[in-house]
C-alpha positions as YAML, in Angstrom:
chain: A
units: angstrom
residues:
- id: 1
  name: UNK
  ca: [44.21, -32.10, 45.13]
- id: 2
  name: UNK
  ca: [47.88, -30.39, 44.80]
- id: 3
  name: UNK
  ca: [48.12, -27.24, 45.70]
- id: 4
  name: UNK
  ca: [48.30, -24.84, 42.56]
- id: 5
  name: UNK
  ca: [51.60, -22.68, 42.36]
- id: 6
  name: UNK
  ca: [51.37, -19.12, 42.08]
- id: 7
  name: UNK
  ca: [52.75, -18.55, 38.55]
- id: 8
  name: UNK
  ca: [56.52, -17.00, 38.56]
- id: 9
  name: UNK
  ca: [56.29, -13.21, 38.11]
- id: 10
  name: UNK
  ca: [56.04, -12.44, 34.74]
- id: 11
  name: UNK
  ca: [58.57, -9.88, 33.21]
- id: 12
  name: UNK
  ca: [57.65, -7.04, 31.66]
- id: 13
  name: UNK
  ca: [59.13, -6.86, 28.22]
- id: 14
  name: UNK
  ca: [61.29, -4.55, 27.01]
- id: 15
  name: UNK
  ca: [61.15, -0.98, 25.93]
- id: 16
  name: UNK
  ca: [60.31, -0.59, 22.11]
- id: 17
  name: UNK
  ca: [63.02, 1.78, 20.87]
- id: 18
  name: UNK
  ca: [62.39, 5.30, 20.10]
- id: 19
  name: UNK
  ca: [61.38, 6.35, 16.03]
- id: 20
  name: UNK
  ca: [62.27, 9.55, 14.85]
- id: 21
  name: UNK
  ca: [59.82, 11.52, 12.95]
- id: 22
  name: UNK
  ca: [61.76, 10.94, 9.66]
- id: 23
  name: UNK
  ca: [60.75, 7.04, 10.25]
- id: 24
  name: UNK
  ca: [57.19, 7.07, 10.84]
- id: 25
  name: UNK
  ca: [55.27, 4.12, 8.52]
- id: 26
  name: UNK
  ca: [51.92, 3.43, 7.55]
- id: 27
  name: UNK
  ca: [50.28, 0.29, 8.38]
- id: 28
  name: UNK
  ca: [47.13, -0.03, 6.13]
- id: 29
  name: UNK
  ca: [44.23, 3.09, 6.77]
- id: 30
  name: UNK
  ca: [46.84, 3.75, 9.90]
- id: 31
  name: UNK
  ca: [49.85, 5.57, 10.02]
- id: 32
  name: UNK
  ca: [52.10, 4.83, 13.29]
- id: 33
  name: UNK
  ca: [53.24, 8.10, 14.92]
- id: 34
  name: UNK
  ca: [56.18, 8.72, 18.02]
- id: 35
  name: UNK
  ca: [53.93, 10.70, 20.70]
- id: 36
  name: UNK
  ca: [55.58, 12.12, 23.42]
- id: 37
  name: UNK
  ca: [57.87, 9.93, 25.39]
- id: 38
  name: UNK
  ca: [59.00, 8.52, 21.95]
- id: 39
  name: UNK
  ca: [56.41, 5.42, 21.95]
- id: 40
  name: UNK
  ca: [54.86, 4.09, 19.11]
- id: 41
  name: UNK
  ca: [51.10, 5.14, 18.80]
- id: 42
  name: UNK
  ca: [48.96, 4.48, 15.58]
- id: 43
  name: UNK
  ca: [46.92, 7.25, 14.54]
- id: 44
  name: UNK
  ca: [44.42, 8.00, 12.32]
- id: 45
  name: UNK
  ca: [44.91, 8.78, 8.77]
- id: 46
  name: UNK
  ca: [42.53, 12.11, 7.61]
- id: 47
  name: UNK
  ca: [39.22, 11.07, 6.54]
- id: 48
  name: UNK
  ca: [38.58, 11.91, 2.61]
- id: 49
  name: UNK
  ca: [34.11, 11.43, 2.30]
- id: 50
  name: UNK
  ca: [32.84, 9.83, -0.96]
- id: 51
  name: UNK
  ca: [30.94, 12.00, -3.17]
- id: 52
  name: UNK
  ca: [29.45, 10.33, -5.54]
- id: 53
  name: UNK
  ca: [28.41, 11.99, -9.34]
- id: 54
  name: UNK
  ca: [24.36, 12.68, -9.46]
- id: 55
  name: UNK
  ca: [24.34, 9.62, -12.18]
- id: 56
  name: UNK
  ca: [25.29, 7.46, -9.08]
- id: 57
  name: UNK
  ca: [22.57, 8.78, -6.94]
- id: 58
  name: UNK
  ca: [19.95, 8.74, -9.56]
- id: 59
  name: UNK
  ca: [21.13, 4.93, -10.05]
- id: 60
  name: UNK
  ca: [20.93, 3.68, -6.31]
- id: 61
  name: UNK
  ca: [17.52, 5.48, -6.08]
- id: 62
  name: UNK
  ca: [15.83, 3.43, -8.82]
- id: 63
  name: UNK
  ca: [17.53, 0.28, -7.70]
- id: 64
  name: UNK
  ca: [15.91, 1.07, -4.26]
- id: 65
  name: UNK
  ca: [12.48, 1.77, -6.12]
- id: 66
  name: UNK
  ca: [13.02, -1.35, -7.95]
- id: 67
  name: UNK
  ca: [13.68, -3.66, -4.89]
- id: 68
  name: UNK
  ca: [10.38, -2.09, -2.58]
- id: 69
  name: UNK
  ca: [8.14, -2.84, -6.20]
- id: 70
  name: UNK
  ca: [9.71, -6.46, -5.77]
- id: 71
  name: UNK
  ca: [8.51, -6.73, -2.35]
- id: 72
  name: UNK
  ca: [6.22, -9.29, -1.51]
- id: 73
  name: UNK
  ca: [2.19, -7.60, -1.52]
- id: 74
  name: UNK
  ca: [-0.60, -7.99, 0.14]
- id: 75
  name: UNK
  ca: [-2.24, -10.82, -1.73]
- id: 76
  name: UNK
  ca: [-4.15, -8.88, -4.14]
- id: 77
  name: UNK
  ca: [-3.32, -7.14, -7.37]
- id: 78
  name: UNK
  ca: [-4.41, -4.01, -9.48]
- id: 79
  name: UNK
  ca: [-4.05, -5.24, -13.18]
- id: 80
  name: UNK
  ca: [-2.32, -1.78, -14.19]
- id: 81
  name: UNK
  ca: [-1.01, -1.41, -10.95]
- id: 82
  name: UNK
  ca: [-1.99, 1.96, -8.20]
- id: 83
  name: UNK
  ca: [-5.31, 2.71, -7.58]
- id: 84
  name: UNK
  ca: [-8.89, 2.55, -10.10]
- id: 85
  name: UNK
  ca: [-8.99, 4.33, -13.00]
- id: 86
  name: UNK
  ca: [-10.54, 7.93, -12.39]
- id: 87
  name: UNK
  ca: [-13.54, 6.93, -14.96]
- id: 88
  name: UNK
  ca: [-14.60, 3.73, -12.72]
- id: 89
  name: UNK
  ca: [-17.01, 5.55, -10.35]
- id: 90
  name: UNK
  ca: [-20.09, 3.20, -10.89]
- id: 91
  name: UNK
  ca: [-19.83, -0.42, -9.99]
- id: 92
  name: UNK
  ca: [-22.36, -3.40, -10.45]
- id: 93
  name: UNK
  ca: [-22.31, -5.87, -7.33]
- id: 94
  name: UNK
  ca: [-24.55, -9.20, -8.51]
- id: 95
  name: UNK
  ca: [-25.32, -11.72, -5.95]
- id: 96
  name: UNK
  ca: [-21.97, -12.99, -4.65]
- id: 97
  name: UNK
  ca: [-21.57, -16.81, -5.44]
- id: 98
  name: UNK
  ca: [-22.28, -19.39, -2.49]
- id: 99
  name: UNK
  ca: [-19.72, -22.19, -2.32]
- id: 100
  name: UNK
  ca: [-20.58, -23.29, 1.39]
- id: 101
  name: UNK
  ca: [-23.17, -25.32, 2.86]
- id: 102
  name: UNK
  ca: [-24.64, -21.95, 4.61]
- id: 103
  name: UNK
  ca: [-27.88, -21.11, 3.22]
- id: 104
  name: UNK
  ca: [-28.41, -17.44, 2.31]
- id: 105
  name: UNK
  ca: [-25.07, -16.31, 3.58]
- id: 106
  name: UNK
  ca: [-24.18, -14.94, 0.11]
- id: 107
  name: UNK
  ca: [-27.26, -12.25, 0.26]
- id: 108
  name: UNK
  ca: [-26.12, -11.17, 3.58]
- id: 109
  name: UNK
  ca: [-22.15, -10.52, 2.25]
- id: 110
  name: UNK
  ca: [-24.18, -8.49, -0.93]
- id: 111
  name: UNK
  ca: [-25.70, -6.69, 0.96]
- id: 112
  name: UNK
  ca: [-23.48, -5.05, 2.87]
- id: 113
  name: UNK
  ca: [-21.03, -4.93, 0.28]
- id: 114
  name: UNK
  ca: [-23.74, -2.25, -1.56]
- id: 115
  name: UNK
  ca: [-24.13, -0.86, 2.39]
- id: 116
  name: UNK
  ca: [-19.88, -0.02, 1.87]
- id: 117
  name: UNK
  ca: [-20.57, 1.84, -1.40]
- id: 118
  name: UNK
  ca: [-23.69, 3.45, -0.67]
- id: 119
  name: UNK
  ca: [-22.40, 4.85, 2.51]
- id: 120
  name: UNK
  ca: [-18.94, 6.51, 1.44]
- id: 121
  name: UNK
  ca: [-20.33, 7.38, -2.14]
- id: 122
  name: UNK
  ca: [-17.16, 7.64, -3.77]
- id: 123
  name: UNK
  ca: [-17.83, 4.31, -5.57]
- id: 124
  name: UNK
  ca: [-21.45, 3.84, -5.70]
- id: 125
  name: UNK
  ca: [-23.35, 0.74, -6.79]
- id: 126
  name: UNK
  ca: [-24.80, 1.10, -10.03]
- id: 127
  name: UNK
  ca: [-28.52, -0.67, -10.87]
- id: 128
  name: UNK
  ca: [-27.17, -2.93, -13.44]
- id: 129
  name: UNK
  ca: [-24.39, -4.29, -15.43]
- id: 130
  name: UNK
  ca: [-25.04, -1.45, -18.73]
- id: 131
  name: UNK
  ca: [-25.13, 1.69, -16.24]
- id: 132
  name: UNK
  ca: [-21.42, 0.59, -14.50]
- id: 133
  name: UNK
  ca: [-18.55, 1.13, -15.20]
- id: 134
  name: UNK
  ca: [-17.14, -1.79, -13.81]
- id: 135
  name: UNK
  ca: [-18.53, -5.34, -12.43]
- id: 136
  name: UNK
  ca: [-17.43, -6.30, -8.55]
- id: 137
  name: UNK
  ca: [-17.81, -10.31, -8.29]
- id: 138
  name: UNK
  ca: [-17.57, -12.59, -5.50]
- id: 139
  name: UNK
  ca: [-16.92, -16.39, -3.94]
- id: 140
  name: UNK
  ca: [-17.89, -17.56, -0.74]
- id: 141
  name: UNK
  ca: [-15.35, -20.08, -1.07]
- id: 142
  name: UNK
  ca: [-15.54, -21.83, 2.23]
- id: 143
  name: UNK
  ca: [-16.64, -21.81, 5.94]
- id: 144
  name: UNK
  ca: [-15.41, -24.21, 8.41]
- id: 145
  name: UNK
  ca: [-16.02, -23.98, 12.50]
- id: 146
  name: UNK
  ca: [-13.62, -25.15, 15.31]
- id: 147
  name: UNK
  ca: [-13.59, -25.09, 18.89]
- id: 148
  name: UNK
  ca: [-11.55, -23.28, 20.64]
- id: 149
  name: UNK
  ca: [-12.55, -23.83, 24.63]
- id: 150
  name: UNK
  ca: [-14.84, -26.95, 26.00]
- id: 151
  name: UNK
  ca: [-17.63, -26.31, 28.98]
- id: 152
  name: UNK
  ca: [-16.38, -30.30, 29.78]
- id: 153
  name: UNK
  ca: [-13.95, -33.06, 28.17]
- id: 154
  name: UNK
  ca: [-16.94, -33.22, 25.15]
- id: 155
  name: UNK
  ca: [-18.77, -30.60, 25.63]
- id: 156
  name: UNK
  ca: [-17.52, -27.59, 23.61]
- id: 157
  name: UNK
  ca: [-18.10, -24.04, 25.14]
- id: 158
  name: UNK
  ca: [-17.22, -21.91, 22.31]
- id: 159
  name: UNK
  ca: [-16.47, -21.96, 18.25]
- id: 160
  name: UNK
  ca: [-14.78, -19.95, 15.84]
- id: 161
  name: UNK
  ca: [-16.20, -19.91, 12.53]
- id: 162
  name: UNK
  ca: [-13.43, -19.21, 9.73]
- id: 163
  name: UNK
  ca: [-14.63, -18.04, 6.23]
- id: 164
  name: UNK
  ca: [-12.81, -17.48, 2.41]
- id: 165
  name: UNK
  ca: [-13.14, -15.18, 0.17]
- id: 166
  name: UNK
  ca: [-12.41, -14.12, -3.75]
- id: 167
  name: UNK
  ca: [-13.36, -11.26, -5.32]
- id: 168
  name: UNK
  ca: [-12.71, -9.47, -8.91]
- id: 169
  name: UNK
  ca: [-13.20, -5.75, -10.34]
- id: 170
  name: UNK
  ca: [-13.74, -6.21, -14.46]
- id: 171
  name: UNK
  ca: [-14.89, -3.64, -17.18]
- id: 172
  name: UNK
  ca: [-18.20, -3.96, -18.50]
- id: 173
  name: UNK
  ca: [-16.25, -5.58, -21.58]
- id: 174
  name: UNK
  ca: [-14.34, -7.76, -19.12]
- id: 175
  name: UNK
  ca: [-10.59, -5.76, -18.97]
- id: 176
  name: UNK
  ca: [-9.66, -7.28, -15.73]
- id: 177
  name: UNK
  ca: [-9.10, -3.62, -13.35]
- id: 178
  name: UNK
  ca: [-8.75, -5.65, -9.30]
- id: 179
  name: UNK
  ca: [-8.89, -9.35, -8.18]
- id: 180
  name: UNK
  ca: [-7.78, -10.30, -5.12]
- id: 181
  name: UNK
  ca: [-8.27, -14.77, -3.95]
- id: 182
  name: UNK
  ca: [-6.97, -14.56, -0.40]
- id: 183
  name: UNK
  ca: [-9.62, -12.82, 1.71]
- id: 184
  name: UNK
  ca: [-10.76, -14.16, 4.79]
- id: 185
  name: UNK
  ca: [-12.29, -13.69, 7.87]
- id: 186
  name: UNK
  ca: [-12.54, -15.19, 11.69]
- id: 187
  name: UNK
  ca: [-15.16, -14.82, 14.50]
- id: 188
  name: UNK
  ca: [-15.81, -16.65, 17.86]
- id: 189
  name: UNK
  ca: [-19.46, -17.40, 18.82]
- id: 190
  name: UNK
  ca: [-20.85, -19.12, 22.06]
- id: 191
  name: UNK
  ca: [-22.08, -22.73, 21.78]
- id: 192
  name: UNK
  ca: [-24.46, -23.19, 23.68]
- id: 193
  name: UNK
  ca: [-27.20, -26.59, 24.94]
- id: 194
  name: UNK
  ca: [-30.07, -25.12, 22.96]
- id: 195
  name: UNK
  ca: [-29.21, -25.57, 19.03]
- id: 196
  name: UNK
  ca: [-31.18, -22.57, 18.19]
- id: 197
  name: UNK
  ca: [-29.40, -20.72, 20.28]
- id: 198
  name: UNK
  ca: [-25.83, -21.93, 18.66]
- id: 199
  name: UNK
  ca: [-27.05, -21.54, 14.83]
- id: 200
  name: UNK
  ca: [-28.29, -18.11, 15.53]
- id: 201
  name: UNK
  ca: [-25.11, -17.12, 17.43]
- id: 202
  name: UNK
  ca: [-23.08, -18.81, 14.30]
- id: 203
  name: UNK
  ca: [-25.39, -16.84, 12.20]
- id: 204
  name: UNK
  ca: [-24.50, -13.32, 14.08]
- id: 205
  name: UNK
  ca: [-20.72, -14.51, 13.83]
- id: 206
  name: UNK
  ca: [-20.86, -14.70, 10.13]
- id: 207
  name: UNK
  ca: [-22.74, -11.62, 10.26]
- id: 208
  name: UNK
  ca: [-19.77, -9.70, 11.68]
- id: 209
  name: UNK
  ca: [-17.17, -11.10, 9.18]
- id: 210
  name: UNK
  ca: [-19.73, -10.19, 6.44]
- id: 211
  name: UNK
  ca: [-19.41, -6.41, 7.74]
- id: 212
  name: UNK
  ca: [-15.19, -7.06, 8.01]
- id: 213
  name: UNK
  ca: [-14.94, -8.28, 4.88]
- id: 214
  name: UNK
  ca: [-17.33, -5.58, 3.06]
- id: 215
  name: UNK
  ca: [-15.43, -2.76, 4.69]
- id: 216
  name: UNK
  ca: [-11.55, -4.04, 3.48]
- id: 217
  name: UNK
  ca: [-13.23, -4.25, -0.18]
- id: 218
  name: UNK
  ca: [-14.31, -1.05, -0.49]
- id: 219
  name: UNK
  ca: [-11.22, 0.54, 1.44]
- id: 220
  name: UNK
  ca: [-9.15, -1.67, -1.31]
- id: 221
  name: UNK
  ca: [-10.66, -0.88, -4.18]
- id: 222
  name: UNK
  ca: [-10.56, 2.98, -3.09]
- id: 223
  name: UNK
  ca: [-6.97, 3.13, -1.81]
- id: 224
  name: UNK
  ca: [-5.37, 0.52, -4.29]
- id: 225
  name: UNK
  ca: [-3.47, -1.00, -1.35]
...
């Protein structure tokens, strides 16, 4: 390839004439001032802050209140919005209803959720629907299992079992107070060649969500979040 020529020596342009004070412009949120040796700088203009009337501040304040409420939740819903009302204190838990092939499952998910409520005592379960103050129902909605790592090509080493959830806080008269249709819960077991072995490590699995699960109810229902 040709040989690329050093570019010609580029002249360096001429002096910009002096301003006298009298002249000095602005140029937008600049003004151009003559510093010494009588070039042109731009400078600054003084800095005047915003203040803005309390009306304005009370304004941006609810309009950032109002955007936060508009935020997307956590799935669930208080009916009157915040926490239970300070007169709920008893609550009913019936048998939880059993949508799943797993037999008995839905005694082992009452159970503990009357463990939750017994245990912290600042709900606590109430003998029957006339002494509450409130009715806690619930779904077992669904329960599915997967595998997640294989001993061999068809052989499966381990499963995760994956379980759904709905549950709703009503009045005695049926004023709806909590609900909340997306709970679920996940838990890896050990498969392994005895089938005894697998159900009751499945069974123990569930077992564990059951616990999860009762635990995030209560704490719900207590901290409205």
């Amino acid at each position: 390839p040709e040989e690329v020529g050093m570019p010609e020596e580029v002249g360096m342009p001429e002096e910009v004439g002096m301003l006298e004070e009298a002249e000095v412009p602005e140029i937008g949120s600049l003004r151009m001032g003559v510093v010494p040796g009588g070039r042109l700088r731009a400078l600054p203009l003084p800095f005047t802050p915003v203040v803005l009337p309390p009306v304005a501040l009370l304004a941006v304040a609810i309009l950032a209140v109002a955007i936060l409420a508009a935020a997307p939740g956590c799935g669930y819903r208080f009916a009157a919005g915040g926490a239970l009302p300070p007169d709920v204190r008893r609550v009913f838990i019936p048998l939880l209803e059993n949508r799943t092939g797993v037999t008995g499952i839905e005694t082992v998910f009452t159970n503990d959720l009357i463990f939750e409520f017994t245990r912290d005592q600042r709900l606590r379960p109430a003998r029957s629907a006339e002494a509450a103050d409130a009715i806690l129902k619930g779904v077992v909605q669904s329960a599915r299992t997967e595998t997640i790592s294989h001993r061999s090509r068809h052989v499966a080493l381990e499963r995760r079992v994956s379980m759904t959830f709905a549950f709703s806080l009503t009045r005695a008269d049926g004023a709806a107070l909590w609900s909340d249709a997306t709970i679920a819960g996940e838990e890896a077991y050990a498969v392994s060649d005895d089938r005894r072995v697998t159900d009751y490590n499945l069974r123990q699995a569930m077992e564990e969500i059951s616990r999860r699960v009762a635990e995030s109810v209560y704490n719900r229902l207590i901290t409205g979040f």
